[in-house]
PQR file of N, CA, C, O and H, with PARSE charges and radii, in Angstrom:
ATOM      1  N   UNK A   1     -81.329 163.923 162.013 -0.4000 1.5000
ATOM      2  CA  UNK A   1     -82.662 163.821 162.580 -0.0000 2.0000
ATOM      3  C   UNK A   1     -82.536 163.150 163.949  0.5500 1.7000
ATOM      4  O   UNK A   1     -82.110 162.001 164.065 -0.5500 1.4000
ATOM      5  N   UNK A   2     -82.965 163.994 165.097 -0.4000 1.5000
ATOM      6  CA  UNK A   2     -82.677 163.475 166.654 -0.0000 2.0000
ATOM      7  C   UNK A   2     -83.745 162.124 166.651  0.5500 1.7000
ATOM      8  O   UNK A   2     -84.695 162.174 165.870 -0.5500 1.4000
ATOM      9  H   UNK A   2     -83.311 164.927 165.003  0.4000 1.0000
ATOM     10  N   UNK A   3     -83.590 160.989 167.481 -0.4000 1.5000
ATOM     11  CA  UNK A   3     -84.604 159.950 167.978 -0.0000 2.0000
ATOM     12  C   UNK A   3     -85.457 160.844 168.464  0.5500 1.7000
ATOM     13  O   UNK A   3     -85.118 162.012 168.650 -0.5500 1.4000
ATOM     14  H   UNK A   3     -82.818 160.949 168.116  0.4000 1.0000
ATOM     15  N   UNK A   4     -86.651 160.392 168.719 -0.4000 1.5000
ATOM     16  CA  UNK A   4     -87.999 160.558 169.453 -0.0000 2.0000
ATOM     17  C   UNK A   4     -88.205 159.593 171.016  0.5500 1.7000
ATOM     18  O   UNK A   4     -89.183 159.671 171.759 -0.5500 1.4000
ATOM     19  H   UNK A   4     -86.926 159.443 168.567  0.4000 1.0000
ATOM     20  N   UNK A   5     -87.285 158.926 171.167 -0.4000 1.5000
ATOM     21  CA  UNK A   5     -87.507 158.203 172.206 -0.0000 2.0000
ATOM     22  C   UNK A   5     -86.667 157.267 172.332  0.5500 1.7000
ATOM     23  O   UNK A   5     -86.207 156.828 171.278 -0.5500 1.4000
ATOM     24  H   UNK A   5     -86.491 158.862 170.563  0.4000 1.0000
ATOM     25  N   UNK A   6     -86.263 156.750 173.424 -0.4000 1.5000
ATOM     26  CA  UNK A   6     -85.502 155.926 174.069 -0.0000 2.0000
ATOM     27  C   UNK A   6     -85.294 154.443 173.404  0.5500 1.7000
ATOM     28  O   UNK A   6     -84.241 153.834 173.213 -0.5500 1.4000
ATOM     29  H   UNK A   6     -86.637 157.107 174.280  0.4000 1.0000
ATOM     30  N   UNK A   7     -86.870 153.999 173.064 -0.4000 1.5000
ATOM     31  CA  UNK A   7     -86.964 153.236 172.628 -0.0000 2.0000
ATOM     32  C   UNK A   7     -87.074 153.081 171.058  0.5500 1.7000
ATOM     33  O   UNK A   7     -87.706 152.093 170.685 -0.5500 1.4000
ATOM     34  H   UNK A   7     -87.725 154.494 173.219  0.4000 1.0000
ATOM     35  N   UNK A   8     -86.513 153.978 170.007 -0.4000 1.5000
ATOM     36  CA  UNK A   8     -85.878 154.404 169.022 -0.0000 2.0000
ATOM     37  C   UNK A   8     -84.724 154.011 168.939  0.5500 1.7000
ATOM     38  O   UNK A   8     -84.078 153.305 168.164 -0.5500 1.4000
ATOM     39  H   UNK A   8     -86.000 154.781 170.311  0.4000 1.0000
ATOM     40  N   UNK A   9     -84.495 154.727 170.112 -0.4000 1.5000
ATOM     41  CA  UNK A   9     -82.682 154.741 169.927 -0.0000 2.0000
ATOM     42  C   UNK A   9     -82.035 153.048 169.925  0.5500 1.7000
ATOM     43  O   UNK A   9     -81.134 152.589 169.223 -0.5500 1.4000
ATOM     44  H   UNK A   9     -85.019 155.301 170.741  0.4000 1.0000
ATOM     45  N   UNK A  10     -82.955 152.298 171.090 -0.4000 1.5000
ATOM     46  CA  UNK A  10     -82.892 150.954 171.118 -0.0000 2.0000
ATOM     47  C   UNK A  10     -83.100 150.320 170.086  0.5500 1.7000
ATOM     48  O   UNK A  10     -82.726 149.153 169.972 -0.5500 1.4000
ATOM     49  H   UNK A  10     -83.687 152.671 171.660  0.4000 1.0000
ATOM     50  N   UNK A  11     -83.948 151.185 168.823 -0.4000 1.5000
ATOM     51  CA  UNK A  11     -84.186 149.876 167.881 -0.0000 2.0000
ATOM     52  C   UNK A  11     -83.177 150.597 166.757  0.5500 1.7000
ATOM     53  O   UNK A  11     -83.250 150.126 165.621 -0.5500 1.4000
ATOM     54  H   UNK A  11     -84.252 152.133 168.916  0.4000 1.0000
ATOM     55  N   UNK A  12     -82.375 151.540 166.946 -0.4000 1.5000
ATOM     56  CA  UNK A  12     -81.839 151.490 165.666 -0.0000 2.0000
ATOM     57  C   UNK A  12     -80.349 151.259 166.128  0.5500 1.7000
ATOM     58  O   UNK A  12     -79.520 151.303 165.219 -0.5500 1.4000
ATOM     59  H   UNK A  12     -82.316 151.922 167.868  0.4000 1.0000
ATOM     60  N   UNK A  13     -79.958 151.057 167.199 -0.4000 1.5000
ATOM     61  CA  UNK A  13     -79.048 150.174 167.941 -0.0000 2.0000
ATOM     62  C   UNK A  13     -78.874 148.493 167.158  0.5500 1.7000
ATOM     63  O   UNK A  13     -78.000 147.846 166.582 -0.5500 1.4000
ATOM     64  H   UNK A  13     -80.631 151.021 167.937  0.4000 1.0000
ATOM     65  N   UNK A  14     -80.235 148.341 167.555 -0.4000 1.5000
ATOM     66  CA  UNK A  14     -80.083 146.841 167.333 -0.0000 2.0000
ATOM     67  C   UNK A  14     -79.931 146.761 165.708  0.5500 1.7000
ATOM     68  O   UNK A  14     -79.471 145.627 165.574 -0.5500 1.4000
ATOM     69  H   UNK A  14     -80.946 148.867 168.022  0.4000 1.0000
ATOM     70  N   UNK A  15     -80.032 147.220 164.616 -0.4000 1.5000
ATOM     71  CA  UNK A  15     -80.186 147.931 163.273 -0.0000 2.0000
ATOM     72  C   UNK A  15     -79.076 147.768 162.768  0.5500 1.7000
ATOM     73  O   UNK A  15     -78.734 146.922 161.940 -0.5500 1.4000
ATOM     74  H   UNK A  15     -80.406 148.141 164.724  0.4000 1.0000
ATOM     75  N   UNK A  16     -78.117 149.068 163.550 -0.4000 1.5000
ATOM     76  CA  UNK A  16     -76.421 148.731 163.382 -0.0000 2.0000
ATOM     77  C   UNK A  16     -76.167 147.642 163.432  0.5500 1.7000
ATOM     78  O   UNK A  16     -75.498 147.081 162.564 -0.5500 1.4000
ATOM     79  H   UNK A  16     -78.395 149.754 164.222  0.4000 1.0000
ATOM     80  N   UNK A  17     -76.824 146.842 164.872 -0.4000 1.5000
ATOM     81  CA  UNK A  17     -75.954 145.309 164.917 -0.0000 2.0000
ATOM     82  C   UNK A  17     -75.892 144.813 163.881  0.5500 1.7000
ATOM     83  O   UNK A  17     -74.820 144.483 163.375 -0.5500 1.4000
ATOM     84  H   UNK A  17     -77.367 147.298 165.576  0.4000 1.0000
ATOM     85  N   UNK A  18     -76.864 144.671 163.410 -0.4000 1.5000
ATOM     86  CA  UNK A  18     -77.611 143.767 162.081 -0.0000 2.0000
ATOM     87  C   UNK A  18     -77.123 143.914 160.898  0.5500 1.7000
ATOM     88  O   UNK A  18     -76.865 142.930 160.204 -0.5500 1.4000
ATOM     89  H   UNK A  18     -77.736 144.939 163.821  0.4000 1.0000
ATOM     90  N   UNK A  19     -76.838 145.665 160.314 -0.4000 1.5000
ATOM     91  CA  UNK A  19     -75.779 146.045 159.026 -0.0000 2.0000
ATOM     92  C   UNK A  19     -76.959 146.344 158.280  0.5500 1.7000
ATOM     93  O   UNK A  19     -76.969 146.395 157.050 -0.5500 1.4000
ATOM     94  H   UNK A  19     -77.047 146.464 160.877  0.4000 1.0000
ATOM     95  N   UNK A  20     -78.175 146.586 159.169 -0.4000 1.5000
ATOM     96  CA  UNK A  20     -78.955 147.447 157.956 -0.0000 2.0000
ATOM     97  C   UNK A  20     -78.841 148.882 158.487  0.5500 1.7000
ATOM     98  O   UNK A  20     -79.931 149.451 158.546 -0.5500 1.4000
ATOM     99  H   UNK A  20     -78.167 146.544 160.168  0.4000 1.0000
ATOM    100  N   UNK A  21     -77.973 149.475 158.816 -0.4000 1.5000
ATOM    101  CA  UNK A  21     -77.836 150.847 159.119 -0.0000 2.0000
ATOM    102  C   UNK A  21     -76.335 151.198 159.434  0.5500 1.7000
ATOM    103  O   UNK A  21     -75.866 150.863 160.521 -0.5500 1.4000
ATOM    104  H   UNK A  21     -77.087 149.012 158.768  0.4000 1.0000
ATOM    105  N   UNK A  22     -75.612 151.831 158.554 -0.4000 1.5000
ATOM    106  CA  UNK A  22     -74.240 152.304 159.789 -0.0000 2.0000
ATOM    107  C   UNK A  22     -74.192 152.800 160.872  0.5500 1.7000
ATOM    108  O   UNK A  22     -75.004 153.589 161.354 -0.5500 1.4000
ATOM    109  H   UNK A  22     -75.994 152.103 157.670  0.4000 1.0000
ATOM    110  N   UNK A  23     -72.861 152.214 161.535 -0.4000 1.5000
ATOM    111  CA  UNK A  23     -72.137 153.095 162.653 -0.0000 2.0000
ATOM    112  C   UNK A  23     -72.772 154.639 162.645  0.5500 1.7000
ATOM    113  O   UNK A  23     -73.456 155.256 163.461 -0.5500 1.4000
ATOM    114  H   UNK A  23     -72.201 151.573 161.143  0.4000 1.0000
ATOM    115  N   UNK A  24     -72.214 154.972 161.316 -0.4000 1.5000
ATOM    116  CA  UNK A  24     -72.118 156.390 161.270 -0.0000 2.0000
ATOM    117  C   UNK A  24     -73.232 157.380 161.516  0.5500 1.7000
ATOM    118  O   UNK A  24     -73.298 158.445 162.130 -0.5500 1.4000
ATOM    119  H   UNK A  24     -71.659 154.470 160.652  0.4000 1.0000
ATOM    120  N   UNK A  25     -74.043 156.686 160.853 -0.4000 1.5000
ATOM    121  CA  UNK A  25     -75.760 157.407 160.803 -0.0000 2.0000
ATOM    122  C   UNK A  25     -76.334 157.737 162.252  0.5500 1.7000
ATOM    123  O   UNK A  25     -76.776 158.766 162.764 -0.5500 1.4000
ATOM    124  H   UNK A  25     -73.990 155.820 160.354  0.4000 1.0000
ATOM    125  N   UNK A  26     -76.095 156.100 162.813 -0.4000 1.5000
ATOM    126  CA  UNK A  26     -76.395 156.191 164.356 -0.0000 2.0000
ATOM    127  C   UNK A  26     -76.083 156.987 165.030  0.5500 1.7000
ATOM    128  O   UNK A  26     -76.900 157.508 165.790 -0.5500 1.4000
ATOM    129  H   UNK A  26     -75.737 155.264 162.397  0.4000 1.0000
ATOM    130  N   UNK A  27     -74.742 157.376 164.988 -0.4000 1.5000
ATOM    131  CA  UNK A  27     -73.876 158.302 165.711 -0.0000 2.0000
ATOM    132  C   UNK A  27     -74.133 160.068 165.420  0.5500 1.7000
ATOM    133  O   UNK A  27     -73.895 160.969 166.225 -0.5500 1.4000
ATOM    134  H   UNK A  27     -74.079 156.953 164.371  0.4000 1.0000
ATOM    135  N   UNK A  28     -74.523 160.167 164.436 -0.4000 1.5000
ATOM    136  CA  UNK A  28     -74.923 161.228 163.715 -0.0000 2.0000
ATOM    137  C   UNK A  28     -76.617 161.605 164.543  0.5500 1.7000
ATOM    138  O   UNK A  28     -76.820 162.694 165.081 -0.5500 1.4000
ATOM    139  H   UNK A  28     -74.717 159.435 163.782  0.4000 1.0000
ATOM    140  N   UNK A  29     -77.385 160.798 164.506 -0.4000 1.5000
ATOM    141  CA  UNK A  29     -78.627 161.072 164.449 -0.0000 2.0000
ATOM    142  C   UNK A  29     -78.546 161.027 166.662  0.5500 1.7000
ATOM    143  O   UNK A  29     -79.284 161.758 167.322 -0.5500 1.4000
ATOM    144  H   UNK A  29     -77.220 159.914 164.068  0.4000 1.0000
ATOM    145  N   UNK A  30     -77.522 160.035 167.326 -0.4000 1.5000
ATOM    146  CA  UNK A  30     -77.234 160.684 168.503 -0.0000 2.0000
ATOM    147  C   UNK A  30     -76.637 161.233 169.047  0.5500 1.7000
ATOM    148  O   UNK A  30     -76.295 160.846 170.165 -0.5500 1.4000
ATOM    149  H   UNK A  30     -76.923 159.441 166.790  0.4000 1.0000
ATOM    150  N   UNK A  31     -76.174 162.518 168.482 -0.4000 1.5000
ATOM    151  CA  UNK A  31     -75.467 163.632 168.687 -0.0000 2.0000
ATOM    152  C   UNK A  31     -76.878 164.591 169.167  0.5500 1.7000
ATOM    153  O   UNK A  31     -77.279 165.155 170.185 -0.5500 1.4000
ATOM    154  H   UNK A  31     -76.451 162.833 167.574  0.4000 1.0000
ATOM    155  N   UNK A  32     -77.423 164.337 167.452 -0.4000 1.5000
ATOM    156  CA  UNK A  32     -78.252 165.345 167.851 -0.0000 2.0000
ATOM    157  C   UNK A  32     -79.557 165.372 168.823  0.5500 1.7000
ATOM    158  O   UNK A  32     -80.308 166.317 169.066 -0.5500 1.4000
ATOM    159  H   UNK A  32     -77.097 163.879 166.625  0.4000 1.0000
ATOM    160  N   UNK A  33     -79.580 164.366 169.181 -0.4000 1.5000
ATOM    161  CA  UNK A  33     -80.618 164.001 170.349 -0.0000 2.0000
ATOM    162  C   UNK A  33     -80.631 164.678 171.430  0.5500 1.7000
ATOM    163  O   UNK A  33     -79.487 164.850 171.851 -0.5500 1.4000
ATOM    164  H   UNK A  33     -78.970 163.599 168.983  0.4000 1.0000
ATOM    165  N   UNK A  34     -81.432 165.139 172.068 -0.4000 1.5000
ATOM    166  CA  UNK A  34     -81.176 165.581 173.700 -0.0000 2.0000
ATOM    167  C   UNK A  34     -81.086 164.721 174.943  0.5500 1.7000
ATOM    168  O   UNK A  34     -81.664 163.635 174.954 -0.5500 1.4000
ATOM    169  H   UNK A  34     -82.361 164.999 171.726  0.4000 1.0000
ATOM    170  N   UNK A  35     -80.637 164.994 175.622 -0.4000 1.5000
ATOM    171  CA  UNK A  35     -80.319 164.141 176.531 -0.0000 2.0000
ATOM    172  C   UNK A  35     -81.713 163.463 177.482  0.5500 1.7000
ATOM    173  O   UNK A  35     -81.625 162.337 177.969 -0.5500 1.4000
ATOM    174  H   UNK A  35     -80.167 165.876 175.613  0.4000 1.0000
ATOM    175  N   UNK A  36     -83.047 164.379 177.659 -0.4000 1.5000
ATOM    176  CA  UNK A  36     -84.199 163.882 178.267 -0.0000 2.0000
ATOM    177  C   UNK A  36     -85.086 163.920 176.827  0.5500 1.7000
ATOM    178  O   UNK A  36     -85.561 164.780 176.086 -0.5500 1.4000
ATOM    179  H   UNK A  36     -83.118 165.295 177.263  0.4000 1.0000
ATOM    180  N   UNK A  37     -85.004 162.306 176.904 -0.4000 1.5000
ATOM    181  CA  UNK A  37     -86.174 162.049 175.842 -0.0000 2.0000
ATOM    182  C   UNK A  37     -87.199 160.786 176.529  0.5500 1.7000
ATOM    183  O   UNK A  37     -86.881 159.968 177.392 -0.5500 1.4000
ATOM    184  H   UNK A  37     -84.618 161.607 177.506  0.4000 1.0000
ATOM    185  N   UNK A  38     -88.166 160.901 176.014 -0.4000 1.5000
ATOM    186  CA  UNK A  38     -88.927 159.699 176.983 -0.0000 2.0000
ATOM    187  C   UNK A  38     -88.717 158.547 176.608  0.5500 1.7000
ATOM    188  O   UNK A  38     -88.211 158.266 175.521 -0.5500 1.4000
ATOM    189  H   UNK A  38     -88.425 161.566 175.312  0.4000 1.0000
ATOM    190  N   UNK A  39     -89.135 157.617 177.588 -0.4000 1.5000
ATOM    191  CA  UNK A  39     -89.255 156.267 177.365 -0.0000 2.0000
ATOM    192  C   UNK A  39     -89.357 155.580 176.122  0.5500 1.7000
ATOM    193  O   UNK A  39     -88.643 154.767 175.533 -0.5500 1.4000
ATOM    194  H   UNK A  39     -89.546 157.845 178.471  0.4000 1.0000
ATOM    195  N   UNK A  40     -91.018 156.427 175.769 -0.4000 1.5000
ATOM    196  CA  UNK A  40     -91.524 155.720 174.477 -0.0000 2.0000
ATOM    197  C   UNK A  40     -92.776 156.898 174.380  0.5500 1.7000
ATOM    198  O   UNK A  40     -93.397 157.315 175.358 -0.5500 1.4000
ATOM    199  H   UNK A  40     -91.597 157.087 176.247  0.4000 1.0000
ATOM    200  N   UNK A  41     -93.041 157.432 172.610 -0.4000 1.5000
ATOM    201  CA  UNK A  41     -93.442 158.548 172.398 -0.0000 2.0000
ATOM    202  C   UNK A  41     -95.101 158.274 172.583  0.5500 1.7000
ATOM    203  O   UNK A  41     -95.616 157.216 172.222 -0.5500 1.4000
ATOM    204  H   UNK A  41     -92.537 157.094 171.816  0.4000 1.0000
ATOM    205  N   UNK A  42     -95.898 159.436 173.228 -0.4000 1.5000
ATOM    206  CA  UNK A  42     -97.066 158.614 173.095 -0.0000 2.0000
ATOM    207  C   UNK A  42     -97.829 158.706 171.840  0.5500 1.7000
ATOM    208  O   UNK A  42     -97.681 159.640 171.051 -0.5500 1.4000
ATOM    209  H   UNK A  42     -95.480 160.296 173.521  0.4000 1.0000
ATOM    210  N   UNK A  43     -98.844 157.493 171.620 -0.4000 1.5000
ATOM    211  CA  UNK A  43     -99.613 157.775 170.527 -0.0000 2.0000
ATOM    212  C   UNK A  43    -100.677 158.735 170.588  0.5500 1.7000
ATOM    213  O   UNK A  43    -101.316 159.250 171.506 -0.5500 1.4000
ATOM    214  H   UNK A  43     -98.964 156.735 172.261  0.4000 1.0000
ATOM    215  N   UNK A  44    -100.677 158.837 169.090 -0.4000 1.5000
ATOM    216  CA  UNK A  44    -102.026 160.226 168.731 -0.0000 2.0000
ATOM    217  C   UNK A  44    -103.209 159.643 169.572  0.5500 1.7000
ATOM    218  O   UNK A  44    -103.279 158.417 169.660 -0.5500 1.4000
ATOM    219  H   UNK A  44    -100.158 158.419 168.344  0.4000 1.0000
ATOM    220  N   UNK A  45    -104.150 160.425 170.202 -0.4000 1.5000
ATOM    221  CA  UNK A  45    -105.376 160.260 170.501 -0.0000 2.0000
ATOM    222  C   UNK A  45    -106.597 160.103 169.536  0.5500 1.7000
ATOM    223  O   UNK A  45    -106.524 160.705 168.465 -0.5500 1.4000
ATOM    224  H   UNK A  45    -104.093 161.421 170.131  0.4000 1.0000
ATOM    225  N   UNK A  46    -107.891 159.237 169.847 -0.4000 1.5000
ATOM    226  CA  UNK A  46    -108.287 159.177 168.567 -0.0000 2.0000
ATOM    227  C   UNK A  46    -108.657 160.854 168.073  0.5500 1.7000
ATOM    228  O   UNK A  46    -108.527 161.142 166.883 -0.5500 1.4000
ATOM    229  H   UNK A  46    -107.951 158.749 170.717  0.4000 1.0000
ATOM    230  N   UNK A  47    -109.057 161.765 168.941 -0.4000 1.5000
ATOM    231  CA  UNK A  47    -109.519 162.686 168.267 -0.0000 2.0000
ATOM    232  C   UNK A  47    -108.728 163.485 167.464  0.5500 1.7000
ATOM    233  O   UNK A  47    -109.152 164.267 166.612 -0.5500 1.4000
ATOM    234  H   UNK A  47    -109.163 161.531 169.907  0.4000 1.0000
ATOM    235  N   UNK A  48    -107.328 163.236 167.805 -0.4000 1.5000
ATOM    236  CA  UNK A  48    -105.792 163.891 167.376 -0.0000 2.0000
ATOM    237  C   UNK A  48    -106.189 163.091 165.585  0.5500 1.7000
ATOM    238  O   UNK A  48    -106.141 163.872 164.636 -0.5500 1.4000
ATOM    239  H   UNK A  48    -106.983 162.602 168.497  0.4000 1.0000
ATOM    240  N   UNK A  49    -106.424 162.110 165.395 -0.4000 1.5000
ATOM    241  CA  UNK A  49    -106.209 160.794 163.974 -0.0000 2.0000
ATOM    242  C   UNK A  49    -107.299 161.630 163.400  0.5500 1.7000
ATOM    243  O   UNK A  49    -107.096 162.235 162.347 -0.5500 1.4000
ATOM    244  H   UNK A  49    -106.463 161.475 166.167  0.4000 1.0000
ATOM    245  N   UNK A  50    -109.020 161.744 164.330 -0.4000 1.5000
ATOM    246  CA  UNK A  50    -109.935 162.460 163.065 -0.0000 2.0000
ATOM    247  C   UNK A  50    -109.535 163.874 162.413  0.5500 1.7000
ATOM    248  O   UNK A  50    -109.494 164.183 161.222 -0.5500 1.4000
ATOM    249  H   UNK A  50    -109.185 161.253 165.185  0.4000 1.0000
ATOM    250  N   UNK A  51    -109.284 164.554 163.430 -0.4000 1.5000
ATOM    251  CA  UNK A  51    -108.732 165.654 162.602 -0.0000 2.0000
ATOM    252  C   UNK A  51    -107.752 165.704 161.278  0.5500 1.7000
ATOM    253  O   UNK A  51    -107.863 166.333 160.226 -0.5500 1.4000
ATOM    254  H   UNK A  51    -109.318 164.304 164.398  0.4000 1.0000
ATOM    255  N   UNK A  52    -106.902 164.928 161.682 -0.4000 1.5000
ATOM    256  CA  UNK A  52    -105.868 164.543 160.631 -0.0000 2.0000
ATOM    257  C   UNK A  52    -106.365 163.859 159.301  0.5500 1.7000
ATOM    258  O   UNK A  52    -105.779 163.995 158.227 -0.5500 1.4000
ATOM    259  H   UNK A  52    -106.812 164.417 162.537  0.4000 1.0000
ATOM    260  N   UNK A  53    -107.343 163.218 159.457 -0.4000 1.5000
ATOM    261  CA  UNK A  53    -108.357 162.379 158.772 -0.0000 2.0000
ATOM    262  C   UNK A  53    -108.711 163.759 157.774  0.5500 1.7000
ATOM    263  O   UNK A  53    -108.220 164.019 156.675 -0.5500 1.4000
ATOM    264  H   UNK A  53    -107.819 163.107 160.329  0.4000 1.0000
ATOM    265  N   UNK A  54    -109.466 164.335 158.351 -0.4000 1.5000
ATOM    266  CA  UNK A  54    -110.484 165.156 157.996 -0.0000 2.0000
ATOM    267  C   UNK A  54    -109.723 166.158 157.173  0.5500 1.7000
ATOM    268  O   UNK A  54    -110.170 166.622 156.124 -0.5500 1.4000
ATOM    269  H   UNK A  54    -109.864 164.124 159.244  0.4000 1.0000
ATOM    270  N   UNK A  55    -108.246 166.560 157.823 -0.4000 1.5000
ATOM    271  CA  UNK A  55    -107.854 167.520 156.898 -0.0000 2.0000
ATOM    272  C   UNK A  55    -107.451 166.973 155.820  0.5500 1.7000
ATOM    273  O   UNK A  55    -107.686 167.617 154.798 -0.5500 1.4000
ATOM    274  H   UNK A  55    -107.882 166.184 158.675  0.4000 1.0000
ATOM    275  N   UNK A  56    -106.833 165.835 155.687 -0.4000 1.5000
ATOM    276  CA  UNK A  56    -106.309 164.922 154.580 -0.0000 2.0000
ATOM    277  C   UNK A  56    -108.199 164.665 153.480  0.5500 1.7000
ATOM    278  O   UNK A  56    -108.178 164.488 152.262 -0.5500 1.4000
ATOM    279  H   UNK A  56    -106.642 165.312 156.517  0.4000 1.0000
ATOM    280  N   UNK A  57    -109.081 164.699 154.015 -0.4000 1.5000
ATOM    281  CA  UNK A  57    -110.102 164.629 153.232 -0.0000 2.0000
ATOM    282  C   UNK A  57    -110.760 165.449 152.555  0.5500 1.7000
ATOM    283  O   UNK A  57    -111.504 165.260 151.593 -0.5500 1.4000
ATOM    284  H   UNK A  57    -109.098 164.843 155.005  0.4000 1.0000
ATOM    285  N   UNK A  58    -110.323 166.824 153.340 -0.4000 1.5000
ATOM    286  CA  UNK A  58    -110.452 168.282 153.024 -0.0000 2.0000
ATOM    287  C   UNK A  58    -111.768 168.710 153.686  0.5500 1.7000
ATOM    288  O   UNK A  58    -112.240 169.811 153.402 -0.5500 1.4000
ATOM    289  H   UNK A  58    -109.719 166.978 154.122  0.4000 1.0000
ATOM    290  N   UNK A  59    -112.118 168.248 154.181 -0.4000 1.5000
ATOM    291  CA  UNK A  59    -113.510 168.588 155.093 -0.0000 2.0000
ATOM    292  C   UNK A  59    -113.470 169.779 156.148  0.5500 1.7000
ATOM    293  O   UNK A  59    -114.468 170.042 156.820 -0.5500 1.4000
ATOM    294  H   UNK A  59    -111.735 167.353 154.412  0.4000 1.0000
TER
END
């Protein structure tokens, strides 16, 4: 599964440090990454959340 963002990749960096994640996984999951990913992913808009809302409510 590729990161979503830069700042992903930074936190599952710091993750490895820590030993709640392997080497390996890390390395695995940035392979498959592309090389232009953004900064930081943006969030849903609210009208993006009601919809989602709504279908989850069945409305």
């Amino acid at each position: 599964m590729p990161f979503k963002s830069e700042a992903q990749r930074r936190k599952f960096a710091a993750m490895v440090k820590k030993g709640e994640i392997t080497q390996k996984t890390f390395d695995e999951w940035n392979a498959e990454t592309p090389k232009n990913i953004p900064e930081r992913k943006k969030p849903k808009t609210l009208k993006q959340m009601k919809a989602i809302a709504r279908k989850k409510l069945g409305k």
